[in-house]
N, C-alpha and C positions, 0 to 999 in steps of 0.2 A: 529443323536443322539450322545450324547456327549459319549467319551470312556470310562469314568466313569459310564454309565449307569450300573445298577443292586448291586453297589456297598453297602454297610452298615457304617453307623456311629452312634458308640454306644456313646451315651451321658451320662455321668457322673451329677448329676444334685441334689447340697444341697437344695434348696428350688425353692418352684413352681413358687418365682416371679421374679427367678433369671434362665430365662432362654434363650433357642436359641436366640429370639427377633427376629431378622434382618437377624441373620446366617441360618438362616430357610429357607429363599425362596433360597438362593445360594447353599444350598446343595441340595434342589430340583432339580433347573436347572441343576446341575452337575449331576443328575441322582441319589442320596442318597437316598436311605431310611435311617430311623432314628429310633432307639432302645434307648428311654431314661428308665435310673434305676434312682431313687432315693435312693442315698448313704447310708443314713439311714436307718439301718434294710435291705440294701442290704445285699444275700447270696456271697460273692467276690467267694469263693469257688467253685463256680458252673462259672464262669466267664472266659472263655479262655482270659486271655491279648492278645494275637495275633491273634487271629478270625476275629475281625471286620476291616474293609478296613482303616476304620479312629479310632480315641477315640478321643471325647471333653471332655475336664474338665472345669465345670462351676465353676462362683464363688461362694460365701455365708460369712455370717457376721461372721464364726468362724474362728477361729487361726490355722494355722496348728501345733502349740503347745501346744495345746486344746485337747491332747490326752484323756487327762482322760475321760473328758466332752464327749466328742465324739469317744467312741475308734473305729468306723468303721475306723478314717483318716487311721489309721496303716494298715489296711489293702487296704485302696485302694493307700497310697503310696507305697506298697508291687505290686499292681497290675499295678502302671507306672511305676514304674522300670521294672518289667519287660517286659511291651511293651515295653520299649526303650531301653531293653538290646537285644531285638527281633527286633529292629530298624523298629519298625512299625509306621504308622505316628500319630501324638499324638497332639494335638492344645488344650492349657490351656489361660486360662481365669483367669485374677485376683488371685483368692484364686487358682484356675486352674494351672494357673503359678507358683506361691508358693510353691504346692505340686511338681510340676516337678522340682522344685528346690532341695527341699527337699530331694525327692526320688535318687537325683544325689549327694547328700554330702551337698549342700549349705543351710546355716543355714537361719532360715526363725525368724523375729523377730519385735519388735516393732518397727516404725518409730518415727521420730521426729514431726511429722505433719500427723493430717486427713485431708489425700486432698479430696475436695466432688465438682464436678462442673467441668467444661468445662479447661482442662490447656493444655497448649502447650508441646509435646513429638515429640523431635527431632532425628531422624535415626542416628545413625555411620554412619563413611564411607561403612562398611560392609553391616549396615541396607538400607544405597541406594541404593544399588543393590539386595536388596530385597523386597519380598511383602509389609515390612513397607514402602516401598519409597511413598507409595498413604497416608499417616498421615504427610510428614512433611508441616510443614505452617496451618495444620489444628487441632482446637483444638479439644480434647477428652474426653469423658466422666472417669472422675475420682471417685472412691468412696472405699477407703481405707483406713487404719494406719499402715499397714504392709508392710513389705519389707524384701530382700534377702538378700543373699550374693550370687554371681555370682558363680556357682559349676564350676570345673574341665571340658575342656572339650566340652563345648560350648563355642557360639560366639557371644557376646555381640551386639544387633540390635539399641536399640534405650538408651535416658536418658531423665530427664527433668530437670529442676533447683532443684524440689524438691528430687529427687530419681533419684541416678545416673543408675540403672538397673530397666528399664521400659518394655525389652522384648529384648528373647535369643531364637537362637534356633541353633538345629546342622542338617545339612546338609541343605536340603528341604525341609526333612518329618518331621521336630520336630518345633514347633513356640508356644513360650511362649510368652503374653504381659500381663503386669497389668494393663493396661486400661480397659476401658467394650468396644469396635466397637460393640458389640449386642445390645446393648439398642435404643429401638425404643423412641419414645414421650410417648407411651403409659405407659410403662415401667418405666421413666422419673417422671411419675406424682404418680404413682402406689409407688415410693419409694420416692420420698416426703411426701408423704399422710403419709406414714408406719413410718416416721423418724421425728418427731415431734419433742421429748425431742432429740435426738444425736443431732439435728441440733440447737434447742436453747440453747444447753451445751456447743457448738462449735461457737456459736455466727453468725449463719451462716440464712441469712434471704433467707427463703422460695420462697418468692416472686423473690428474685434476680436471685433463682437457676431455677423460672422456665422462666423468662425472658432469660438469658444464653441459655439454651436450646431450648426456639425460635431461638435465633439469629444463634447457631450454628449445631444444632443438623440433619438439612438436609444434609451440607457438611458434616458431620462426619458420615452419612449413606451412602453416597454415596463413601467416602473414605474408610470403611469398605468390603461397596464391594466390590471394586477393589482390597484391600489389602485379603481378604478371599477366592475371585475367585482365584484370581494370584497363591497363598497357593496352593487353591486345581487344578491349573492346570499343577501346579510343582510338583503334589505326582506322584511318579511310579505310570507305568499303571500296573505292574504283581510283583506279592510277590516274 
């Protein structure tokens, strides 16, 4: 049995079609059970930040500048900092990434471009020697217009042409990327379906994105695996 067995990972989770995906059966195998909250109208208050073994932060279509609109964000960037002032392991997703940027000082803001679709994210020197080394050479599921600024602190992992900070983390236990590695096909089709007008606003044909995701979308599950197991076989085994 893996030493992770009996472990907990509390999921963080803005909407229902934005979720584990593919990171689901690898925190099984690792032995995880899985506490998802959905952020909205979550009680933070009632929420130990350092309790659970892991914390994921999914993504979602809001800003993390979107305070008003959304005032839970403030509080659950209140509640990743201080997992991470507790150096507990913390893996952010997209909008996931954003907030842990956030939560550390670095300003989170709008991009020059909506990337949507399969593009190339290349590891640093620092990122090859980590869990991203299994995405370089493989494209990855993109769907964003937001972007960082790199906080204080951490250690720059990967870049793309389009967005020089594509994912950071500090030591083992912290791994932030703005890509999706959780999007399965089905996931794939499910947010095409839902994206109708953004995509004809963006000139971006439907059909293209789901032919893309044929051609790539098997190695980029299978590079997620490797890149999410590796993650969690590098977390301490004892707090």
């Amino acid at each position: 049995m893996s030493e992770t067995a009996g472990r907990t990972a509390l999921v963080l989770r803005h909407d229902e079609t934005i979720h584990l995906g593919n990171l689901l059966p690898v925190l099984a195998e690792h032995g995880y059970s899985v506490v998802v909250v959905d952020t909205p109208g979550a009680d933070f208050d009632a929420i130990d930040p350092a309790a659970a073994d892991l914390l994921i932060v999914l993504g979602g279509d809001m800003g993390v500048y979107e305070s008003e609109e959304h005032p839970y964000l403030v509080d659950e960037i209140a509640l990743i900092r201080a997992r991470i002032d507790a150096e507990r392991p913390v893996f952010g997703v997209c909008l996931g990434a954003q907030l842990m940027a956030e939560s550390l000082g670095g300003r989170v803001f709008k991009g020059e471009s909506n990337e949507i679709g399969y593009r190339s994210v290349e590891p640093t020197p620092e990122g090859a020697e980590s869990p991203l080394r299994h995405i370089a050479g493989v494209p990855v599921m993109q769907w964003h217009s937001d972007t960082f600024e790199l906080p204080a602190g951490v250690t720059r992992l990967a870049g793309s042409s389009a967005y020089n900070n594509e994912a950071f983390g500090i030591d083992n236990w912290a791994l932030a990327v703005q890509f999706h590695p959780e999007v399965t096909a089905e996931m794939h089709e499910q947010w095409v379906d839902a994206s109708a007008g953004e995509l004809i606003a963006e000139g971006i044909d439907a059909e293209a994105l789901r032919a893309d995701n044929a051609r790539h979308n098997a190695a980029m599950q299978l590079a997620s695996r490797k890149l999410f197991g590796e993650y969690l076989d590098g977390l301490p085994t004892a707090r």
